[in-house]
C-alpha positions in Angstrom: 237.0 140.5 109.6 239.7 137.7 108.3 237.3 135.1 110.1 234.7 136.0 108.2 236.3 135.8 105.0 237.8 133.0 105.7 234.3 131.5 106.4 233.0 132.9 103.0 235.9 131.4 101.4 235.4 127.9 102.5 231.7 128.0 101.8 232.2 128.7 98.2 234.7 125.7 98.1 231.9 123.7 99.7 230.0 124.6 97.1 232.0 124.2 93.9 233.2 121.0 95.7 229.5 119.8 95.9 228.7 120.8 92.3 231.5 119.1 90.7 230.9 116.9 87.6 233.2 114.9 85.5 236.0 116.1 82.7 235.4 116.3 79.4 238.8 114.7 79.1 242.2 114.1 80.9 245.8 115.1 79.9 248.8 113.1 81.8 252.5 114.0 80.9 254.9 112.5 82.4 258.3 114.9 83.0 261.2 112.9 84.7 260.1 111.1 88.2 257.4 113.6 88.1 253.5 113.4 86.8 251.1 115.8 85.9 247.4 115.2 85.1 245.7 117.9 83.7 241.8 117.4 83.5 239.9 119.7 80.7 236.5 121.2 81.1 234.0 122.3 77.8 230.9 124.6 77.9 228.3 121.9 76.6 226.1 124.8 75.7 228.8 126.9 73.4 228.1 126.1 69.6 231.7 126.2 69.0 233.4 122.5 67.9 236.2 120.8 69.6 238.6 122.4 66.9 237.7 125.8 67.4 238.6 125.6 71.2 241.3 124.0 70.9 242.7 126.8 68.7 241.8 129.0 70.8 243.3 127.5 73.7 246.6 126.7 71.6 246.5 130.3 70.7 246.3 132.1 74.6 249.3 129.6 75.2 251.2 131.2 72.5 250.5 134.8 73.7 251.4 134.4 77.7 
């Protein structure tokens, strides 16, 4: 039964890899000897402007 979730598993990876697209932008921060790249992803069909979800996403980090 593990096999065949396994299998399921990697098909939907397949999948998502097959469908991927490019970011709507790129964050890099550098910490120490370390870097992390952080790429960002919009709904092109919401209505809502680049402010509004960047509040919003400023706002869930505040309440984690």
């Amino acid at each position: 039964m593990t096999e065949k979730t396994e299998a399921q598993t990697e098909e939907i990876q397949t999948e998502e890899q097959t469908a991927a697209r490019k970011p709507d932008g790129v964050l890099t921060k550098k910490f120490g000897a370390k870097t992390f790249i952080a790429e960002i992803f919009f709904n092109h069909s919401s209505r809502d402007t680049f402010q509004d979800k960047l509040l919003k996403a400023i706002s869930s980090e505040k309440t984690e």
